[in-house]
C-alpha positions as CSV (number, residue, x, y, z in Angstrom):
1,X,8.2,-43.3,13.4
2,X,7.0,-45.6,10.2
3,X,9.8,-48.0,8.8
4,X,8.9,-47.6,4.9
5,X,7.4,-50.5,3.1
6,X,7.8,-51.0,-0.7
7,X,9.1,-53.3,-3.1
8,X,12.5,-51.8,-4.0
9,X,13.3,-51.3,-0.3
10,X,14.6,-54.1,1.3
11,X,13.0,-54.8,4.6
12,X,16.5,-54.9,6.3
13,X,16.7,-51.5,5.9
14,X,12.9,-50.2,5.7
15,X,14.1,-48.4,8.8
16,X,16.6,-46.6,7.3
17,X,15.1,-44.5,4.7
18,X,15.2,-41.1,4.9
19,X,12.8,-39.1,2.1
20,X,15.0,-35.4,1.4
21,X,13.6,-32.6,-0.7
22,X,16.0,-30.4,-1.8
23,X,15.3,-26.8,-2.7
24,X,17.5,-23.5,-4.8
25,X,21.2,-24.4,-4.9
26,X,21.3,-27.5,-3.2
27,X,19.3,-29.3,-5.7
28,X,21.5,-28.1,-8.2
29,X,24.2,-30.2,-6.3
30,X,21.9,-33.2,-5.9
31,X,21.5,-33.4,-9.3
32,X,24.8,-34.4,-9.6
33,X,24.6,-37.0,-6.5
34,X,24.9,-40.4,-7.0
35,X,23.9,-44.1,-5.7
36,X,26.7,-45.8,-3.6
37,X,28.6,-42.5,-2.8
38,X,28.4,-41.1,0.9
39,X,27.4,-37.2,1.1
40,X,27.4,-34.9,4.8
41,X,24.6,-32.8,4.6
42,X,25.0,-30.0,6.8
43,X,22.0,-27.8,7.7
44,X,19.3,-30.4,6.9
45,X,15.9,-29.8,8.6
46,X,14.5,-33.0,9.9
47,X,11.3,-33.8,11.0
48,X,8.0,-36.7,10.8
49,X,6.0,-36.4,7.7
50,X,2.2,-36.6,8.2
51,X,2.2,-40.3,7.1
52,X,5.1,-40.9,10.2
53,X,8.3,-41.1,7.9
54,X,11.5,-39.7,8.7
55,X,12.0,-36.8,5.9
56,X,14.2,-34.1,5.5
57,X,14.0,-30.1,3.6
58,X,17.6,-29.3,2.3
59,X,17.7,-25.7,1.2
60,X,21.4,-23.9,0.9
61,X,22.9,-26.5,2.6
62,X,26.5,-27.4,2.3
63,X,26.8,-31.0,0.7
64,X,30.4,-32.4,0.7
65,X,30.9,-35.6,-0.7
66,X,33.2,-38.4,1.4
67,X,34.7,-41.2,0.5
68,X,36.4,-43.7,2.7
69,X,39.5,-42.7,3.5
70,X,37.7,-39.7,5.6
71,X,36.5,-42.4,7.7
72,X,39.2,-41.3,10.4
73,X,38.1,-37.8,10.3
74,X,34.7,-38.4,9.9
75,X,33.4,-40.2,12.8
76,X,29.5,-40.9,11.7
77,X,31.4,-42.3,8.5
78,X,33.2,-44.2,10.5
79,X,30.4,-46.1,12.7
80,X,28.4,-46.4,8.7
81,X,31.0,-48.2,7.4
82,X,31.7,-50.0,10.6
């Protein structure tokens, strides 16, 4: 897999870009996503673009937004914040 190189990533964290289209109602809800929050994405289909990035297809998913304080239910939140 291809860490992403370009100017507004930082190179710290080129490996840790992940490209998601989102499709019917679930991007209706990503419209109203935004920068800095944390979001569970349940259902996502991942896979390796043709280019070797790490994208995902998000179509009726379930998007729940977290915030901190579920860091104790919410293992993978948790180890991010960690």
């Amino acid at each position: 897999m291809k860490a992403h190189q370009a100017q507004w990533c930082p190179p710290s964290l080129s490996d840790m870009i992940l490209q998601a289209e989102f499709w019917d109602r679930s991007a209706e809800r990503a419209q109203t996503m935004k920068v800095g929050e944390y979001y569970f994405i349940k259902n996502a289909r991942m896979r390796i673009s043709n280019g070797g990035y790490l994208e995902a297809k998000v179509a009726d998913a379930t998007i729940t937004q977290l915030h901190e304080k579920d860091a104790e239910s919410e293992p993978n939140l948790k180890a991010l914040l960690q």
